[in-house]
C-alpha positions in Angstrom: 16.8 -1.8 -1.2 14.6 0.6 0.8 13.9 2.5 -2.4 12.4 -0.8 -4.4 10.2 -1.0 -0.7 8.7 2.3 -1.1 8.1 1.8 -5.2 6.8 -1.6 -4.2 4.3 0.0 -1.4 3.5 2.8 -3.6 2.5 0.2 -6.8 0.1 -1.7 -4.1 -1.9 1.3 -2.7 -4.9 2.1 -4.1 -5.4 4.7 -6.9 -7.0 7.9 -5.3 -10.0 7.4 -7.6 -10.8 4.0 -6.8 -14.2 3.3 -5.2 -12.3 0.5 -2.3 -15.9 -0.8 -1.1 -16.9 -1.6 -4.5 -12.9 -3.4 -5.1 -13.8 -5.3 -1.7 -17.2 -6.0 -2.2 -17.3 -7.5 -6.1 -16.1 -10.7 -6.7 -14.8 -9.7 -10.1 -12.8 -6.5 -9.1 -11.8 -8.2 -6.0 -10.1 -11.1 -8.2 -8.3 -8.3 -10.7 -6.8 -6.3 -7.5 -5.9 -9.8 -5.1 -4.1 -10.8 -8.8 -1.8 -8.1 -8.5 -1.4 -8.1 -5.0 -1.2 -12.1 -4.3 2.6 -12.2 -5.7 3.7 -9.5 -4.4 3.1 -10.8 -0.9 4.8 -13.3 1.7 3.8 -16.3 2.4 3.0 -15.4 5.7 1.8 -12.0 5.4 -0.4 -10.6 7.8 -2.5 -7.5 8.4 -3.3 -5.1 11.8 -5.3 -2.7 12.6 -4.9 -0.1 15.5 -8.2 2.0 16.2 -10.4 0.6 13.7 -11.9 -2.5 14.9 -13.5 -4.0 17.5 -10.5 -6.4 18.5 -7.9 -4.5 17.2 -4.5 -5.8 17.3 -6.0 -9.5 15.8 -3.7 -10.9 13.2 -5.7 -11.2 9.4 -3.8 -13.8 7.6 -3.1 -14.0 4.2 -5.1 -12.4 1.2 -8.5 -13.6 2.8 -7.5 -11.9 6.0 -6.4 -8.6 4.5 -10.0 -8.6 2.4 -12.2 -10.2 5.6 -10.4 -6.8 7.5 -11.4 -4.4 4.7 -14.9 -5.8 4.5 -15.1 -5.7 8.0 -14.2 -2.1 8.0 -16.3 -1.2 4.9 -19.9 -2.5 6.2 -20.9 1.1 6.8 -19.8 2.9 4.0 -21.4 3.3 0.5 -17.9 4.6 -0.8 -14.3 4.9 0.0 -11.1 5.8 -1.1 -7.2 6.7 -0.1 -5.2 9.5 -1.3 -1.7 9.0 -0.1 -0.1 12.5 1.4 3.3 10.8 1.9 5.5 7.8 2.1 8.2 7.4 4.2 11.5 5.1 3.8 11.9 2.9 7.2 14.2 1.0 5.5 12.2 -2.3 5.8 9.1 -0.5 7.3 7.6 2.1 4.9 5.2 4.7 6.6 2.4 6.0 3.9 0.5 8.6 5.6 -2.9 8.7 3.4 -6.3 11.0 3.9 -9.1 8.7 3.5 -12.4 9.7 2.3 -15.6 7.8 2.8 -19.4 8.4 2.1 -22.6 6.6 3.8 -25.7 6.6 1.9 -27.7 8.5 4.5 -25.3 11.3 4.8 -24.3 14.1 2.2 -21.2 14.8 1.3 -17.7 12.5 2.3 -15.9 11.9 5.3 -12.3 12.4 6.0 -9.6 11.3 8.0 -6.1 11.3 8.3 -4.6 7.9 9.2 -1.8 6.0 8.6 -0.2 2.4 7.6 3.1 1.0 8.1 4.0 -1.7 4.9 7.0 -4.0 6.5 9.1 -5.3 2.9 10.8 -8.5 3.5 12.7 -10.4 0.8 11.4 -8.1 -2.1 7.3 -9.2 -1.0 5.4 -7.5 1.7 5.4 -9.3 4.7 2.6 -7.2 6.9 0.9 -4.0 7.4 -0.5 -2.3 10.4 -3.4 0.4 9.7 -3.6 3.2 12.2 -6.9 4.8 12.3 -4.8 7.6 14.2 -1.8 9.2 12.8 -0.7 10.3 15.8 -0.5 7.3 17.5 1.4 5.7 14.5 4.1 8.3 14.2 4.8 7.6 18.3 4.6 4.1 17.4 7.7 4.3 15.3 9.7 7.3 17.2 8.7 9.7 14.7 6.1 12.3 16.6 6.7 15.9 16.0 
C-alpha cells in the first residue's frame, strides 16, 4: 500500500511550474486545484507547520485550513513554487523533501529554500501534513538525520 501513498502524494504536489500564490490567491484556480484535492482527502484532515508561522504547531482544518495556512504563508511573496528533490516511503508517512523558490516584488531574482513535508496516507485519502520550513529538523523528527 505504501507505493499507492507515495503515487497518491506525488499526484497532489504542485507542478514545479506552477505559480502557488496565484493557485492560493484566485478564486478560480483555487476552485480547479481544491477540486482535485477535496476527494482525495479525509474527512478530518489537517495541516501543520514547523518554522513557518507565528503559532506554529496550530492545527488548520480541512481544505479552508490547508488554504487559510498557504495564504498566510504567501502574504509576502509575489511568486512561489515547489520542486520536489525526493519522496520517501514511510509506509503511512511519506517524506517529500522539496526546494522552494519564491520572489517578492521589491527584490530581484528568487529565493530558495530547502524544506520538507511529511504527507500521513490513511485509508487511501490523506489524512495530514506537517511542513517543515527546516529539513533538518524534519529528518530528526522522523529518525532519519544523517
Amino acid at each position: 500500500m505504501s507505493r499507492e501513498n507515495v503515487e497518491l502524494v506525488r499526484s497532489l504536489h504542485p507542478t514545479p511550474t506552477m505559480d502557488l500564490a496565484a493557485v492560493y490567491r484566485d478564486e478560480s484556480q483555487w476552485a480547479r486545484a481544491s477540486s482535485l484535492f477535496a476527494p482525495r482527502i479525509s474527512e478530518d484532515f489537517r495541516c501543520f507547520t514547523s518554522g513557518y508561522l507565528e503559532g506554529d504547531g496550530e492545527a488548520f482544518d480541512g481544505l479552508d485550513g490547508f488554504r487559510y495556512l498557504w495564504l498566510e504563508w504567501l502574504t509576502p511573496w509575489e511568486s512561489y513554487r515547489s520542486e520536489i528533490e525526493d519522496i520517501r516511503d514511510l509506509g503511512d508517512d511519506v517524506l517529500v523533501l522539496v526546494r522552494d523558490f519564491g520572489s517578492r516584488s521589491e527584490e530581484t531574482g528568487e529565493v530558495a529554500v530547502a524544506s520538507a513535508a511529511v504527507w500521513t496516507v490513511r485509508e487511501g485519502r490523506i489524512s495530514q501534513i506537517v511542513f517543515w520550513a527546516d529539513r533538518a529538523a524534519a529528518l530528526k523528527a522522523l529518525g532519519l538525520e544523517k
